[in-house]
C-alpha positions as CSV (number, residue, x, y, z in Angstrom):
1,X,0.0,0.0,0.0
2,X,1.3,3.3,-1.4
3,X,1.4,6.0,2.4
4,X,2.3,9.3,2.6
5,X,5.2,8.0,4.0
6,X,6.4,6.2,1.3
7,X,5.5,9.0,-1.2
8,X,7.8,11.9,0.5
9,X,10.8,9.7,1.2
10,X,10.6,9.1,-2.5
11,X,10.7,12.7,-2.9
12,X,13.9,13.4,-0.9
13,X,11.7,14.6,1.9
14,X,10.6,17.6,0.2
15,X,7.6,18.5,-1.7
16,X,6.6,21.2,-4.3
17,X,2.9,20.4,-2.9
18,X,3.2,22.1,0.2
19,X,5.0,24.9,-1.3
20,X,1.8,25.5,-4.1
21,X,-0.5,24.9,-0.8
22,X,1.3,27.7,1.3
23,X,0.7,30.1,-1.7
24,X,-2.8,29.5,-2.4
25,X,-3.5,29.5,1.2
26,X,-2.3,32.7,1.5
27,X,-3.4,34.1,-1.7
28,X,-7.6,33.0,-0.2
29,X,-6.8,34.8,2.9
30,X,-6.0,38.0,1.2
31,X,-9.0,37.1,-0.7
32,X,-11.4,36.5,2.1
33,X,-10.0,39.4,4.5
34,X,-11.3,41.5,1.2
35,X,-15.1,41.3,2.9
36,X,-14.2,42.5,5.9
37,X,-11.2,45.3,5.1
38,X,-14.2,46.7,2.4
39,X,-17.3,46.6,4.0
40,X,-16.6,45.7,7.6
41,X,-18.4,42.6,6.8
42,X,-18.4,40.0,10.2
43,X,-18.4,36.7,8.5
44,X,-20.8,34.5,10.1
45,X,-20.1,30.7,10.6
46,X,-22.4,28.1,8.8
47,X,-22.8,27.4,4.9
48,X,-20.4,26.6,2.1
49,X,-19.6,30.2,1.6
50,X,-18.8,30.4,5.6
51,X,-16.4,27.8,4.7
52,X,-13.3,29.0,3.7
53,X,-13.5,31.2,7.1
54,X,-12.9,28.5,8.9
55,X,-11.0,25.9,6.8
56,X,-8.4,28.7,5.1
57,X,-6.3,29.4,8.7
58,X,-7.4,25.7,10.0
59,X,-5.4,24.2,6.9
60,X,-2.2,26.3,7.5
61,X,-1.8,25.1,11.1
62,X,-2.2,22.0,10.0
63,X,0.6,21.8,7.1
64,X,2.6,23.6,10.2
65,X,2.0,20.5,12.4
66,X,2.9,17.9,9.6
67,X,5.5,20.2,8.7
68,X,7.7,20.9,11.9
69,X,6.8,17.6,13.3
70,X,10.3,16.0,11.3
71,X,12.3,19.3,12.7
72,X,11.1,18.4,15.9
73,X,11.8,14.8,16.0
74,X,15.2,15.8,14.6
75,X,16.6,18.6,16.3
76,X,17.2,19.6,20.2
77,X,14.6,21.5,22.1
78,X,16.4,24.9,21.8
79,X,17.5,24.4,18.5
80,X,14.1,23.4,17.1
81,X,12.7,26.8,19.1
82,X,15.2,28.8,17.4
83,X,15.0,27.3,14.1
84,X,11.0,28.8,14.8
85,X,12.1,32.4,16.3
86,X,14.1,32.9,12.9
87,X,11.4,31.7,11.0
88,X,9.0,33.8,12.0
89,X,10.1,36.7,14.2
90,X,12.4,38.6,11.6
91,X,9.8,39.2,8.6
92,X,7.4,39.7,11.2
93,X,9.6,42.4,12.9
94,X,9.8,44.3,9.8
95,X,6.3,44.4,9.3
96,X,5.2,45.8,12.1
97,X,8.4,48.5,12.1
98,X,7.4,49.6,8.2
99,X,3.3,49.7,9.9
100,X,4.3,51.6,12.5
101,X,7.0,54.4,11.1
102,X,5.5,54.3,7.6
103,X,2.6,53.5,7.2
104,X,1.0,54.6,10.1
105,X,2.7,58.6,9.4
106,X,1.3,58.2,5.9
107,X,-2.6,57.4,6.6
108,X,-2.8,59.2,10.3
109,X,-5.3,62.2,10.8
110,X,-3.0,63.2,13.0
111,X,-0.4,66.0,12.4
112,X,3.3,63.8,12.6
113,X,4.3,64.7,16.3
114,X,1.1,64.3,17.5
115,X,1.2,60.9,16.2
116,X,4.8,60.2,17.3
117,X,4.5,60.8,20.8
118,X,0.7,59.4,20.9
119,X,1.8,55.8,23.5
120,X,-0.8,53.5,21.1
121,X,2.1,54.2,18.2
122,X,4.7,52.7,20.7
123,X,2.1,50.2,21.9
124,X,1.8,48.7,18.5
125,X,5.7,47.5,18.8
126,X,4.3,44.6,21.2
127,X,3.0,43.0,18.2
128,X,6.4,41.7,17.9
129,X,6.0,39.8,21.0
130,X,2.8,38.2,20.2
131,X,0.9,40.8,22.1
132,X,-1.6,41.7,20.0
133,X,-2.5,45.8,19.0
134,X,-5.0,46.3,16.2
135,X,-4.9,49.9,15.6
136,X,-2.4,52.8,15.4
137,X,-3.4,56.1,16.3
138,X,-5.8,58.0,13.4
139,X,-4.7,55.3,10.9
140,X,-7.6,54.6,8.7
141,X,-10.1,56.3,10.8
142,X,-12.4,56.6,7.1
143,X,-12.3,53.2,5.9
144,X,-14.9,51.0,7.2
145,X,-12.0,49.3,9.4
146,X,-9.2,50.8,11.1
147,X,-7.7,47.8,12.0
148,X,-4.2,48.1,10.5
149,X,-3.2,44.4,10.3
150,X,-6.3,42.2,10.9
151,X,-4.3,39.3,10.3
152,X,-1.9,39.2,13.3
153,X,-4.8,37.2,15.5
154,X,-3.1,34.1,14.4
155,X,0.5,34.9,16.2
156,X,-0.3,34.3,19.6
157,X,-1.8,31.2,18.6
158,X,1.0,30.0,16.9
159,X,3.4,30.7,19.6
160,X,0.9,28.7,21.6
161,X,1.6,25.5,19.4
162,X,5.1,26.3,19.4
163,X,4.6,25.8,23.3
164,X,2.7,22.6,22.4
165,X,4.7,21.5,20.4
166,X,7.9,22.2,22.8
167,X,5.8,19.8,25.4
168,X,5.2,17.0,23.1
169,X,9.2,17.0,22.8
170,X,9.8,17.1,26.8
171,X,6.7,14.9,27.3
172,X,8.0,12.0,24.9
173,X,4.3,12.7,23.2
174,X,6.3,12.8,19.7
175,X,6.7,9.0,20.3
176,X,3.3,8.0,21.4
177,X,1.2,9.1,18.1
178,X,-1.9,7.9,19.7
179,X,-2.3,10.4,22.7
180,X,-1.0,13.1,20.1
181,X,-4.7,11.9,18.6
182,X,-6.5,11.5,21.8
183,X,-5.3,15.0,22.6
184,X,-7.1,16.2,19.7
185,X,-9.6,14.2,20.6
186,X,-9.9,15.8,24.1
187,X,-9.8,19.1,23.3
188,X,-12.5,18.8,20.8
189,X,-14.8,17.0,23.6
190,X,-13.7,19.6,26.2
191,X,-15.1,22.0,23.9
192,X,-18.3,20.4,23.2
193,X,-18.6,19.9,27.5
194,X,-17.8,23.4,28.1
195,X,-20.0,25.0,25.4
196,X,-23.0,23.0,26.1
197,X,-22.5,23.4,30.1
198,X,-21.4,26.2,32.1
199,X,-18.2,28.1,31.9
200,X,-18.6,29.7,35.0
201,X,-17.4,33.4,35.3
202,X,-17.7,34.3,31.5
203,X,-15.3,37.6,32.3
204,X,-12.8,35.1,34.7
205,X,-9.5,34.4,33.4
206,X,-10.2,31.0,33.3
207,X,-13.2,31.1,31.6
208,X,-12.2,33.2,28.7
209,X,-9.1,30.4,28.7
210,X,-11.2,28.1,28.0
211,X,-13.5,29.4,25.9
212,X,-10.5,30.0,23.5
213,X,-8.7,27.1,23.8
214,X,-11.7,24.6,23.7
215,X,-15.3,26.3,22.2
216,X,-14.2,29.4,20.0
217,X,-12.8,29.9,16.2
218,X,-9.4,29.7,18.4
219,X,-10.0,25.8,19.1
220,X,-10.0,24.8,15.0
221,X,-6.2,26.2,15.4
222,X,-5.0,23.3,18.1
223,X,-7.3,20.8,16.7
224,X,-5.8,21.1,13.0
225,X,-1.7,21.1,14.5
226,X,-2.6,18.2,16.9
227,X,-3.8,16.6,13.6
228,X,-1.0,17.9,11.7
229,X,1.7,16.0,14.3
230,X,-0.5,13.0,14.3
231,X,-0.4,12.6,10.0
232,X,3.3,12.9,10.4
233,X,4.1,10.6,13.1
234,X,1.5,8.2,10.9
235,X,2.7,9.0,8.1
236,X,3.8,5.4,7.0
237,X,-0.1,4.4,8.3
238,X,-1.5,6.9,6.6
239,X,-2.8,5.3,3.1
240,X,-1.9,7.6,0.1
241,X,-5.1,7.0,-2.3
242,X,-6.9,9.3,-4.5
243,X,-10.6,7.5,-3.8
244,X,-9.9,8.4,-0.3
245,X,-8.3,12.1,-1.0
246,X,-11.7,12.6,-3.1
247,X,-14.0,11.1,-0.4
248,X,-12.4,13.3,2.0
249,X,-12.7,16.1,-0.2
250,X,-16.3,15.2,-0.5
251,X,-16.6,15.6,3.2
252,X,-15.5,18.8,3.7
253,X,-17.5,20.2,0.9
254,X,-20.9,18.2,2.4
255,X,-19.9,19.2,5.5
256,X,-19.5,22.7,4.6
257,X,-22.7,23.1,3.2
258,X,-25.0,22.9,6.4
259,X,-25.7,25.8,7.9
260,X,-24.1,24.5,11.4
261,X,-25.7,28.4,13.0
262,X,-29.0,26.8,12.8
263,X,-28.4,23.9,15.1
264,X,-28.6,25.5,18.4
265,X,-28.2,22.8,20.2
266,X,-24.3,22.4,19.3
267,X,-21.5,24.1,19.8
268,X,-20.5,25.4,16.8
269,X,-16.7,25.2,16.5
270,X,-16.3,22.3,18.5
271,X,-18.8,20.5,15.9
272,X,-17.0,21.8,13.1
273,X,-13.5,20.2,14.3
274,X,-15.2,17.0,14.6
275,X,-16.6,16.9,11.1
276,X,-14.2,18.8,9.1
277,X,-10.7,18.7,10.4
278,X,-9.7,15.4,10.3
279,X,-10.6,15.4,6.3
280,X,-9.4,18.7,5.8
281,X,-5.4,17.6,7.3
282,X,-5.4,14.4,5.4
283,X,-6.5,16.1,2.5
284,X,-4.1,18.9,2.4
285,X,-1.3,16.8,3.4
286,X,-1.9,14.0,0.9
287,X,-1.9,17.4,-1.8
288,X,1.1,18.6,0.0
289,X,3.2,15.1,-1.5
290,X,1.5,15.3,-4.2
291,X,4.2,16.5,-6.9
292,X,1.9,19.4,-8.2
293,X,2.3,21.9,-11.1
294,X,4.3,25.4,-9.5
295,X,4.3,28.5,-11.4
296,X,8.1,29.6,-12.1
297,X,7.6,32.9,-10.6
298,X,6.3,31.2,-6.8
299,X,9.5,28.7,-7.3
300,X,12.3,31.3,-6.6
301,X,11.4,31.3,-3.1
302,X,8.2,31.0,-0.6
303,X,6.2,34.3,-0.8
304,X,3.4,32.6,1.3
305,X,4.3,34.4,4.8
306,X,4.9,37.8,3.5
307,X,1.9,37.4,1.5
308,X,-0.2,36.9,4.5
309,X,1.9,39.7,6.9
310,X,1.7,42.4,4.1
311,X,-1.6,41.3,2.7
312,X,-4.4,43.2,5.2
313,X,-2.3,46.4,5.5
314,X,-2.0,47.0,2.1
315,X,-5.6,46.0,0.9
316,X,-6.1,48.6,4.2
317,X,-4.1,51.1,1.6
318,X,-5.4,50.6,-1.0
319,X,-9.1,51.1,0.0
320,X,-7.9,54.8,2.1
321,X,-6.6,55.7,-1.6
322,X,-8.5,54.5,-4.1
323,X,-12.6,54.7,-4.0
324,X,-13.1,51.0,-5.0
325,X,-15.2,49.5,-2.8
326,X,-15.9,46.1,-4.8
327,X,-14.2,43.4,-2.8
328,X,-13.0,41.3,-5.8
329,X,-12.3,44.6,-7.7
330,X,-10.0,45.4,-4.5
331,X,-8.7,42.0,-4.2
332,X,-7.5,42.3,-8.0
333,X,-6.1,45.9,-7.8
334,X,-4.2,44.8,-4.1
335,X,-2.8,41.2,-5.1
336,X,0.3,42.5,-7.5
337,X,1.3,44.8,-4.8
338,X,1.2,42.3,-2.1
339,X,3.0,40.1,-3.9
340,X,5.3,42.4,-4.7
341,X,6.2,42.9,-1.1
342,X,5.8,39.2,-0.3
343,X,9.2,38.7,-3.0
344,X,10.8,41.4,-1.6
345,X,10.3,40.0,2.6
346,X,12.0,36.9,0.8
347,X,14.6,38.3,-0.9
348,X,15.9,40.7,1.5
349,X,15.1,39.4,5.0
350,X,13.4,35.6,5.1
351,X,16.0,34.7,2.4
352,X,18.7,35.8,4.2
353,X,18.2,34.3,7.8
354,X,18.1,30.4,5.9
355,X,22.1,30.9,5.6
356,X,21.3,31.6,9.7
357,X,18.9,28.5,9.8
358,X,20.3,26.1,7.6
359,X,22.4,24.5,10.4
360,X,18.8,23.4,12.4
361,X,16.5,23.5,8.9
362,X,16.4,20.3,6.6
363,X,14.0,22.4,4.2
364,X,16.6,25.4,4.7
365,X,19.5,23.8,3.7
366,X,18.1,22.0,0.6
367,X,16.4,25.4,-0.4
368,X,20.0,27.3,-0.5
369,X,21.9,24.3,-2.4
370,X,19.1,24.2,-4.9
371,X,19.4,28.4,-5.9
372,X,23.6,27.6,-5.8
373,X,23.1,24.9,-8.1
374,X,20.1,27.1,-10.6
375,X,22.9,28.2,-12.8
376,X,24.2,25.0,-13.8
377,X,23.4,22.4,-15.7
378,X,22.0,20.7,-12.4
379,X,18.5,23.0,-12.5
380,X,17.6,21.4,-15.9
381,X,17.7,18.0,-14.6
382,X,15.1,19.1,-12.2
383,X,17.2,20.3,-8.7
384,X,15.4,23.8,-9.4
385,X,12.3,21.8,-8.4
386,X,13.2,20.7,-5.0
387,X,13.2,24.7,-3.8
């Protein structure tokens, strides 16, 4: 029987898949923040069109759980954790730098000094940290939003699966798949008994803990990386077969299509997990192996973070400068310019820091011998391919 296993050692270890997944995950969240930068539109959850809400961010933890798992198996604690602080923390740093001493001067109501010595402007540094600021002081006060970077939620919940993951490593989990699974399991019960009983203190600290961890959009996030460590460490379990990848495709699209609002009864979220994460991570990670088509452009390097980082802010831009307020006519007009700064992130700052990571980073490593080797001979026999 054919795995996913079997299919990425075949590979090398590597797969263009993941690196065409990344980009079109990244390219539907621009797409889908489009509702809400434009018209301040709250998506609801419930319905095929609700879907992509909660699936989009869901499938990115997800690839990051199958994805880190092997770094984690492979590397020491604090070279695995600094393998992640390089990762992220640089591109991200720059971001919120360039939003906070450009493009928050640029778009402020506020004369310059006034917005300089404002403490919000200063606040919005903590961003950095995981600490999460939405707004900078008179920045996009006329567009239906002034959140400058709506997509920044995510952060402290990936440092939060960094932690996870840092206690599977101390807690031997990595080598006992099953409870990886039952502790999806659990937290997806947890939230069905917490939003169908009583919290307690809804305002209490460790209510509100709860209620994000176990019974909000939050819980889809821990759900889809638990699942994401599992399909790695099962990896030679897991069967690689198209009738299941387009049953479980069928799921998710079924599943999708009930409006999950109306039943009352449920906890939403928690009921989601259950019926769509476990088809949505075996799907995206059997695509992931899956050697599939890249466009040359997205092969000179992996544009999917800065496309996400730079994506909200500039589609915030875009809509204080130009009167468009069509969300797919402002998803068209924002895309080459975010992608534009997505190439440049890589070029000049994530690029970089792999020469700093490729001593911890199997993907690293290969990704730097593959652009030495692209003017030789060596990139027409298909080495280019492995970026």
């Amino acid at each position: 029987m054919q795995t996913v296993g079997s299919v990425l050692d075949r590979r090398g270890g590597l797969a263009p898949g993941f690196d065409l997944l990344r980009i079109v995950l990244a390219v539907s969240v621009v797409i889908w923040h489009g509702r809400a930068i434009v018209n301040n539109e709250i998506t609801r959850v419930g319905g095929f069109f609700e879907l992509g809400s909660y699936s989009i961010i869901a499938a990115f933890f997800g690839l990051s759980g199958f994805l880190i798992t092997g770094s984690a198996l492979r590397l020491r604690l604090r070279d695995f954790l600094l393998n992640r602080a390089l990762r992220i923390i640089p591109a991200l740093a720059v971001e919120i730098v360039l939003s906070a001493v450009v493009l928050g001067p640029l778009f402020s109501d506020l004369p310059l000094l006034r917005y300089a010595t404002d403490p919000q402007a200063y606040r919005y540094f903590a961003n950095i940290l995981g600490l999460i600021v939405y707004t900078l002081p008179g920045v996009f006060a006329h567009n239906p939003t002034d959140v400058v970077n709506g997509s920044l939620w995510t952060i402290p919940h990936e440092i939060a699966c960094y932690a996870l993951m840092s206690a599977c490593v101390l807690t031997g989990l990595l080598r006992r798949p099953a409870l990886v699974l039952g502790a999806a399991g659990a937290v997806i019960l947890l939230g069905f008994i917490l939003g169908l009983g009583a919290i307690g203190d809804p305002v209490s600290v460790p209510a509100r803990l709860a209620d994000k961890l176990f019974v909000d959009k939050a819980s889809r996030l821990y759900v889809a990386f638990l699942l994401g460590i599992a399909a790695y460490l099962y990896r030679y379990r897991l069967p690689y077969d198209w009738r299941l990848i387009g049953l479980a495709a069928v799921i998710v699209f079924v599943a999708g299509a009930f409006d999950l609002t109306a039943v009352t009864a449920v906890p939403v979220f928690p009921f989601m997990n259950l019926m769509i994460l476990p088809a949505l991570i075996y799907l995206i990670v059997c695509l992931g192996v899956t050697n599939l088509w890249v466009p040359t452009l997205l092969r000179r390097g992996d544009y999917s973070y800065g496309i996400y980082l730079y994506g909200w802010p500039l589609q915030q831009a875009l809509v204080a400068l130009v009167p468009v307020r069509d969300t797919t006519q402002q998803v068209l007009l924002a895309l080459p310019c975010i992608i534009l700064f997505a190439m440049v992130s890589w070029h000049m700052i994530e690029r970089p820091i792999l020469s700093l990571r490729r001593r911890f980073s199997f993907v690293a490593s290969h990704r730097l011998k593959a652009e030495l080797a692209q003017p030789t001979a060596a990139t027409a026999t298909g080495l280019g391919r492995m970026r």
